[in-house]
N, C-alpha and C positions, 0 to 999 in steps of 0.2 A: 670650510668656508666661513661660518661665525664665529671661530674661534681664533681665526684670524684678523677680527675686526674690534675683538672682546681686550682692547688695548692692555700696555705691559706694564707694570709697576717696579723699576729699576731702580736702585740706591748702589753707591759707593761710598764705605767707609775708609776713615785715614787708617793706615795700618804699619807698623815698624819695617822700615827701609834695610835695604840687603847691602850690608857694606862691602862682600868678597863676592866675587862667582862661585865659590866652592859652600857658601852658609845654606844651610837647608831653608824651607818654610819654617813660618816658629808651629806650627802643627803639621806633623805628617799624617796619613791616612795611610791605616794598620792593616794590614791585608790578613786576617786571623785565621786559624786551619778550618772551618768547618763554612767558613765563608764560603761561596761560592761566584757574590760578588760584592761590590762596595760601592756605593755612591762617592764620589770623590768631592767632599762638603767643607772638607778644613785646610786651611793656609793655604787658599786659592788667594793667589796675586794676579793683579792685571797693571798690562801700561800698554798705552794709545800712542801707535805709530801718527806721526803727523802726516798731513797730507804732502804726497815726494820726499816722502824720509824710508826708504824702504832701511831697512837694522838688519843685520847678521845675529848670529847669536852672541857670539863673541860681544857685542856693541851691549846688548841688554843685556848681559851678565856683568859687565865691567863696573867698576865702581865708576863714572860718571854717568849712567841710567839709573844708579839706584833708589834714586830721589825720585825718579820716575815710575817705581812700582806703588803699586795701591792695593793694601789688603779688599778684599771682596767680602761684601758683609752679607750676602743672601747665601740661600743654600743651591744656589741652582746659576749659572750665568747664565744672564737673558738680560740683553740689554738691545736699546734701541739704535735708529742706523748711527753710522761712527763714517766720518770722513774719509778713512784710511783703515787699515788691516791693526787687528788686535792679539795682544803676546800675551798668554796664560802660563805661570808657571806654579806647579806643585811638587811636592814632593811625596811617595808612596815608599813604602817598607814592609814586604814578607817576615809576616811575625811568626814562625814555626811552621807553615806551610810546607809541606814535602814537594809540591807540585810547583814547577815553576813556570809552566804554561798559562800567562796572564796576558790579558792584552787590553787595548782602553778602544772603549767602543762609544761612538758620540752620533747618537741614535736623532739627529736635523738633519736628513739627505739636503735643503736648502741649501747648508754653505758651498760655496764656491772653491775653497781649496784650503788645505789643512797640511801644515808641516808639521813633522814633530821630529825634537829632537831631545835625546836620552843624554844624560849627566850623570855619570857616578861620583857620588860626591867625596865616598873615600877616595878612590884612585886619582878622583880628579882629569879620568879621561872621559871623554865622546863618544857615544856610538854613533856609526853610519846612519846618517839622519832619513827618516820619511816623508813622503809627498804622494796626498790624492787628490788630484784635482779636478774638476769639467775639462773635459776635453784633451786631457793630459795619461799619458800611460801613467797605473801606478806603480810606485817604487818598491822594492824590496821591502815584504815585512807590514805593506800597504794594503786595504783591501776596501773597496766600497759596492756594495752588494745589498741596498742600496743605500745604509746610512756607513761610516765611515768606522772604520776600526784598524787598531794598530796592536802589531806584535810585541809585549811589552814582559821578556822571559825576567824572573824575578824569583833565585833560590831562596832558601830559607834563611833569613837574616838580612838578605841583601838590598841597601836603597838605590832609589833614581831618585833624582829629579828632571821630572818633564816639563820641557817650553814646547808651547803651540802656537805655533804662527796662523792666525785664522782670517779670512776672506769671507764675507758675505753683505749681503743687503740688511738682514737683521742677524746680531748676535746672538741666535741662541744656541747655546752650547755645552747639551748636557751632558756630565764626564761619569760615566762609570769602567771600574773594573773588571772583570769577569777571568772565573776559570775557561780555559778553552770549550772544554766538555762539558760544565754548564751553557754555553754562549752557545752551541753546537744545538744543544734541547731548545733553550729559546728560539732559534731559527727555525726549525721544527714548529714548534707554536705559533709563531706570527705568521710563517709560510701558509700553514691551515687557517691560520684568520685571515690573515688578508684575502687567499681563494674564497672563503667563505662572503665574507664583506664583499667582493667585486662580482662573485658569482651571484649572490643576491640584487644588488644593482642592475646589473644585466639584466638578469630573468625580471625584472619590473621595468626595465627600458623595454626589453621585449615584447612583453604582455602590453605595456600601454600604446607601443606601436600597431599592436596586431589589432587593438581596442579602435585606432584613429583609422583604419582602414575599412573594419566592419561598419563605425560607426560614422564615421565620416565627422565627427565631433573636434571641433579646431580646441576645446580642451586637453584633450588628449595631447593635441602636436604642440600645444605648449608645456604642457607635463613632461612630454617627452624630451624636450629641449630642455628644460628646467634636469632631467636626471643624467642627460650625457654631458650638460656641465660639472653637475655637482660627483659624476664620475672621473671626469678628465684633470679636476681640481685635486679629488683625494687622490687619482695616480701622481699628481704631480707632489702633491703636501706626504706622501710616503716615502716619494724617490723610484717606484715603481715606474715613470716614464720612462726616465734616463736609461732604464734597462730595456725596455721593450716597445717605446712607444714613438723614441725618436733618439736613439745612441746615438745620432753623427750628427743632432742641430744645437749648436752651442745657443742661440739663441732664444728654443722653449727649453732647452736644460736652465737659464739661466731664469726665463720671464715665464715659463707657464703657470708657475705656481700664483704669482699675481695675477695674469690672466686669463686665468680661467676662475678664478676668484671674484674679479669683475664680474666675465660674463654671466659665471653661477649667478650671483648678485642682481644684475639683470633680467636673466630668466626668469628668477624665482618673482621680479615684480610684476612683468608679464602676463606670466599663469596666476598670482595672484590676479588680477585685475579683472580676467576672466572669469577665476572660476568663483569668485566672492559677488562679481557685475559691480565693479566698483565704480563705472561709468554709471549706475542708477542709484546708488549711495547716496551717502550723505557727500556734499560738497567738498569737505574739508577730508576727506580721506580721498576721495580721487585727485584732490590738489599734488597730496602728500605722495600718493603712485605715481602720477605726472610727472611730477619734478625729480626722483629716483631715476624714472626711465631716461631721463631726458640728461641727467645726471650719467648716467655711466653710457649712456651712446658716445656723450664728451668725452668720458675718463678711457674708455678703452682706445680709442686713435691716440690717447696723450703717451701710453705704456710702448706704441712704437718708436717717439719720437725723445722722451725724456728716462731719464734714469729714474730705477727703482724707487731708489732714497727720498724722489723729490713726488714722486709720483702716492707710493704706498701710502704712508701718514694719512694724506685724504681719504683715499679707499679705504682705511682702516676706520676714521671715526664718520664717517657714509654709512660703511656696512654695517657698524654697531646702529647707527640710525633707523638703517631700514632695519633692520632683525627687532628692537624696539618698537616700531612702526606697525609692521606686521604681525606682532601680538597684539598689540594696542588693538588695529584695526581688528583683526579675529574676536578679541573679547567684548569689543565694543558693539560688533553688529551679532553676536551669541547676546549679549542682554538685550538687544533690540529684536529676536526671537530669529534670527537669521538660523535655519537650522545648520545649512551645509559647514555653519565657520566654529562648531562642535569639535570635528575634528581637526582643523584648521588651527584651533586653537593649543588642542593639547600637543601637535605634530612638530609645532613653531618651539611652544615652550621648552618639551624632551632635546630639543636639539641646541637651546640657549641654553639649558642647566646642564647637559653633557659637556654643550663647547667650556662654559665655565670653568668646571669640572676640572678639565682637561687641562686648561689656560693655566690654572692656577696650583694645578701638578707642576708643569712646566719653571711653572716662576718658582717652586718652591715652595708658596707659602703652606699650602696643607700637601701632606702625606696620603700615599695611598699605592697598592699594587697595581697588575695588572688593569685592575678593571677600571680602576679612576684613571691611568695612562691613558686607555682607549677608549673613555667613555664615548668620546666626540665621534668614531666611524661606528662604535653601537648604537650611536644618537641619528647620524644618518640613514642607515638601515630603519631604526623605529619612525622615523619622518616618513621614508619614502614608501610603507608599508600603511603608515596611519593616511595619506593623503591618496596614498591610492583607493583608500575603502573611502577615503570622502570624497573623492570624484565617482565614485561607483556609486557610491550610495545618491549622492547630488543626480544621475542620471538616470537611477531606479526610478528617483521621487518625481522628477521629470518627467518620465514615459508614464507613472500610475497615474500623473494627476492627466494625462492626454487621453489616456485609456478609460478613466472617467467620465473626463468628456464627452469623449464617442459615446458611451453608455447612455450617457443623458441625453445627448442627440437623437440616437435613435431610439429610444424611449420618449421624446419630445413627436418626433416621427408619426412611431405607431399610435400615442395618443391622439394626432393630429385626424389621421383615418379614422382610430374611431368613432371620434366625434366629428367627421366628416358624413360616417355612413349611419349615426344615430340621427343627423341634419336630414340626410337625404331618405330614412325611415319616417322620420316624425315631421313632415310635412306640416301638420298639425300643430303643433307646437314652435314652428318656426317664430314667430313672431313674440312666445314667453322664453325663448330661447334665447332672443335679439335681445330682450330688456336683461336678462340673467349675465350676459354676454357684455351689456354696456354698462351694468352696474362691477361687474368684474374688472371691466377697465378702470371706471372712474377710480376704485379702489385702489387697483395699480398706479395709477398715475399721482393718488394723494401720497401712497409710500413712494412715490421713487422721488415726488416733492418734495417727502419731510427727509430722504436720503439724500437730497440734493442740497437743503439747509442745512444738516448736518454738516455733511462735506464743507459747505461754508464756513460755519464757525472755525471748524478744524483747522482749515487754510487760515482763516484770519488770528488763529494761536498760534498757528506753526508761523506766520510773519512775523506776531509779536517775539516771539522768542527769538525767532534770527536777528531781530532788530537791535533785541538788549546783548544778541552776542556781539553784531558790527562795533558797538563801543566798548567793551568789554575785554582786558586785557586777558590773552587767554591762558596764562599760568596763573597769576594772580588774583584774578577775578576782582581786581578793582578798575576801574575806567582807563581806557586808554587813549593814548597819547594825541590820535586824531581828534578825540571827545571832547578832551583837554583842552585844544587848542580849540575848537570853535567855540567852547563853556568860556576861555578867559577873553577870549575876541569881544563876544559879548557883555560879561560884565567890566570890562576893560569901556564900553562903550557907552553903558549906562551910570558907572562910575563918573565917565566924564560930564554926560550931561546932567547927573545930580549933582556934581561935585562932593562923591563922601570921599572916602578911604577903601583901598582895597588892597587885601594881603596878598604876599604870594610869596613862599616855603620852596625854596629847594630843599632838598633832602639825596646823600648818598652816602650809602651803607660805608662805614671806613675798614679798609684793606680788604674789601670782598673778593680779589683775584686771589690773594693768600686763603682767604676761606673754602674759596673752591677748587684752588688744589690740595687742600687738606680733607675735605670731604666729597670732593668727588662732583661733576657736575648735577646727579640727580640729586645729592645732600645742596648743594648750590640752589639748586631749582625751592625746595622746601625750604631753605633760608629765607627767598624772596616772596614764598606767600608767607610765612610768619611774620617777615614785616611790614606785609602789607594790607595783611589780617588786622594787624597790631594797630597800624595808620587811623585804618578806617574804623577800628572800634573805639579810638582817641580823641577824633574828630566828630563832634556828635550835633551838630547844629544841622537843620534843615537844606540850608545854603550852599554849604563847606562840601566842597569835592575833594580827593582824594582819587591823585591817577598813578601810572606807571609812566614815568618821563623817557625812560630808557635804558635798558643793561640793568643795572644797580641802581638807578637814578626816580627818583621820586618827584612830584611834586603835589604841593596842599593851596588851593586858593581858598582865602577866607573872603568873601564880601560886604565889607558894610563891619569892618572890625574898626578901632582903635588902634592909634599904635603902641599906646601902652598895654596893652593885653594883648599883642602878639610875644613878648617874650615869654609871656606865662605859657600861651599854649605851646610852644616852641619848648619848653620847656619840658611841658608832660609828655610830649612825644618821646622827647630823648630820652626820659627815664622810663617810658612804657618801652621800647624797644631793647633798652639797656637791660629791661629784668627780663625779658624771651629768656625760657628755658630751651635753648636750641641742643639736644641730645644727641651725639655721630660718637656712637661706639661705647658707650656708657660713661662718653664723658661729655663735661657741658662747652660747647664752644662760643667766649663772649661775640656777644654783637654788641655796636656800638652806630651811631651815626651822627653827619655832621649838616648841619642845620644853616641855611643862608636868603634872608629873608628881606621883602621888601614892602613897606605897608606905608602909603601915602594916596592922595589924590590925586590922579593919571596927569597927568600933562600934554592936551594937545599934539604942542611940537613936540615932545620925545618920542610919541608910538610906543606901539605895543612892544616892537624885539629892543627899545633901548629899554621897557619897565624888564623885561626876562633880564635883559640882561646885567643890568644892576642886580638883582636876586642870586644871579650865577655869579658875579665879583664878591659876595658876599659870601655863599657858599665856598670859593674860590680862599675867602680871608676865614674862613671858620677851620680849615683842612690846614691853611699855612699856619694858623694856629693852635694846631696839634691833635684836632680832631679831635668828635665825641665833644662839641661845641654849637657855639650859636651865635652866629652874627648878624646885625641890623645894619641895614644902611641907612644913613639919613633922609629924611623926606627931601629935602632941597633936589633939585633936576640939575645933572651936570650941563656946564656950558659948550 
């Protein structure tokens, strides 16, 4: 489920064009004797059928396609959705192998349907092409059981070149080769993990089921519903449905995998919200669960009505959201002394640094065997094992501190009797008993007083603090934009009736969308407080605010400035911001920004949005000339 949402990093390089249908790749992939299998990593070609262009083979082998192939520069294809069906072609070669039982196995039960057709490139002939499809008998030589593999015999010396004609919602398309009788032992292993993996899901569906009946605890029944998604998702994300859960519905053969991803997604905000009581939180994390739930109640009716391609992208950077979210929230209310979100926290994390893990096996970028392949269904197992000891443990601590209670009740009780029958013994003493009795209240009464004051101050801290957050932009932690606007309303208003001078600084970061596709939105997010660290440590007068205007967008009101020292401060900004050491990856990424400023005496008849808006034509004239600049507008008021 989060590994699904933990987005893909695709590139395509230019690569030498195939002038004949008979030219090999310019690298083949050596199938060596001791090998047992190969990653298929070198002179992988790709070209992108148009949308209503269905190609034969014949068509992308001819020399009029060849302009249209593209060497593939990752090691793994994994690309995002494509309009239309995508054509892979490589070429492999038995280098002394005795054995010519090979076949290529492409381990994403996901896609949709998979041709492949065989090229000898000496002979120059065809073999009888392959087809496995959803809902399609498969061909001679075809098998999907439940990720797809093809019969691919290959003596000792002898080349193919394979084209694969592939169908899906997302490309991913990982090629290896395999002896038969090695491929034969892996199925064997995965067979025993996945029964292991689903057999353990289960028995914790079970158990938490049998927990919500003893206990009658509505915990439980969202846990429960939280594990028969995130079971229904991984039969679906293995291909394990198609076999056993629904062979004759073309429809969850094609969409369970996204939807049951949703509803995972869903469930698990749920049961959070429960079992953390995020309805008695802090404000801004029940916001944040609210709007998730209310988020995919939408998104799941949309995956009936819309296709994949338009639908997934959202789901994907949603669910990276919430999985973000709900660490965030765990760690956040674990330093706020929350005990239950202990486990919560570590249960969230093991399962976002497995999905990673896994994600990025996938694309390629790092290397790893079995265990980093599958870290992501051992990451689920270790979640659904940690969270079940912290609901167990959440409902220990719940019944001890009840059981306490009761204790001191009836302990409150029998103290009550015997200082009922020491009343009704000492007749005598009633009356130093009365004084002993009301001095014991009074005392009670000045602590629950000075408890009561307390209490007071506390609230009147905990307002101030909310207060200074309401203006408070809350990545940046400088002023925000509502602050903004009522702080220049007013000195916009006193300006006018003193008649001085009042500045006002637009400010936006130059080519910040390239910056954060180069580092990523969380490298993005720490762009924007270093500049706006940077602002507010630049700006140092009493007066002078410093807010977040918008996205990338800044703005600086000086009041009661000149407007010949507005260039100067205009100035220091641009070179404090220009020297951020901003570090993504051990290298330094420059920042730069473009300054567009307006410093005169208000005007009446212009208002306030014509003073912005002269500020913004001038930012507007700092950018058209060439950024990493500064421009004044005149004091004169346009007519």
């Amino acid at each position: 489920m989060v590994r699904s949402c933990f987005g893909a990093i695709v590139w395509l390089l230019a690569c030498s064009l195939f002038a004949l249908p008979a030219t090999a790749a310019p690298n083949e992939t050596v199938l060596a004797a001791p090998a047992a299998s190969m990653w298929i990593e070198q002179g992988v070609e790709l070209l992108h059928e148009r949308p209503g262009e269905p190609l034969t083979r014949e068509q992308v082998m001819s020399g009029a396609a060849a302009s249209r192939w593209v060497q593939h520069g990752g090691k793994k294809v994994n690309l995002s959705h494509l309009p239309a069906a995508l054509w892979i072609r490589f070429t492999v070669r038995n280098d002394g192998s005795p054995s010519p039982d090979w076949l290529l196995a492409i381990d994403w039960p996901q896609l949709h349907a998979v041709d492949l057709h065989r090229l000898d490139p000496d002979a120059g002939t065809w073999h009888a092409p392959m087809r496995a499809a959803i809902g399609e008998p498969l061909s001679a030589g075809a098998a999907r059981d439940p990720s797809y593999r093809f019969e691919l015999p290959l003596h000792a010396g002898q080349r193919a070149t394979v084209l694969l004609r592939v169908q899906a919602d997302q490309y991913t398309v990982p090629l290896k080769v395999w002896r038969q009788d090695a491929y034969r032992s892996k199925q064997v292993t995965d067979t025993a993990f996945f029964g292991a993996l689903f057999g353990v899901l289960l028995v914790m569906l079970l158990y938490n089921l049998s927990l919500l009946v003893f206990t009658r605890d509505r915990s439980y029944l969202d846990y429960s519903l939280y594990l028969a998604a995130v079971i229904l998702f991984e039969a679906a994300g293995t291909g394990f449905d198609r076999l056993y859960l629904w062979p004759d519905s073309l429809w969850l053969q094609t969409h369970a995998f996204h939807f049951f991803g949703c509803v995972s997604f869903l469930a698990a905000a749920t049961f959070i919200r429960r079992f953390l009581d995020l309805k008695h939180a802090r404000p801004h994390l029940n916001r944040i669960n609210q709007g998730l739930i209310v988020f995919w109640c939408v998104q799941i009716p949309l995956l009936l009505v819309l296709p994949a391609h338009v639908v997934d992208p959202i789901s994907r950077s949603v669910g990276l959201f919430e999985a973000l979210a709900v660490i965030y929230t765990s760690v956040f209310l674990l330093l706020q002394g929350h005990l239950a979100a202990r486990y919560f926290a570590i249960a969230w994390a093991t399962i976002a640094v497995a999905s990673i893990a896994t994600s990025l096996f996938s694309f390629g970028l790092i290397d790893g065997g079995w265990l980093v392949e599958n870290a992501q269904h051992i990451g689920f197992v270790v979640e659904t094992v940690l969270l079940s000891i912290a609901l167990a443990d959440r409902i220990k601590r719940e019944r001890t501190s009840k059981e306490v209670a009761q204790l001191r009740a009836l302990e409150a009780t029998r103290q009550l009797e015997v200082e009922r029958e020491h009343k009704i013994q000492a007749q005598a003493e009633a009356l130093a008993l009365q004084q002993r009795t009301n001095e014991e209240l009074e005392r009670r009464v000045a602590q629950r007083t000075q408890e009561l004051q307390q209490a007071m101050k506390d609230l009147a801290a905990a307002n101030s603090e909310l207060s200074k957050l309401s203006i408070t932009d809350g990545l940046t932690k400088v002023y925000n934009r509502r602050y903004f606007d009522d702080a220049l309303r007013n000195e916009y208003e006193r300006a006018t009736r003193n008649l001085v001078p009042l500045t006002l600084i637009m400010i936006d970061i130059d080519h910040f969308k390239r910056i954060n596709d180069t580092v990523g939105h969380v490298g993005g997010d720490e762009c924007l407080k270093l500049v706006a660290a940077t602002l507010a440590a630049t700006v140092s007068r009493l007066n002078d605010l410093v807010a977040r205007y918008g996205g990338e967008e800044f703005a600086v009101m000086l009041p009661s400035t000149p407007p010949e020292q507005v260039p100067v401060v205009a100035e220091r900004l641009r070179r404090a911001v220009e020297a951020i050491a901003f570090i993504h990856r051990g290298e330094r990424v420059p920042l730069s920004i473009s300054l567009g400023a307006i410093s005169a005496v208000p005007n009446a008849h212009e208002g306030i949005f014509g003073f912005v808006a002269r500020a913004d034509d001038a930012l507007y004239a700092a950018k058209k000339a060439g950024r990493n600049c500064f421009k004044l507008v005149s004091d004169a008021v346009p007519a």
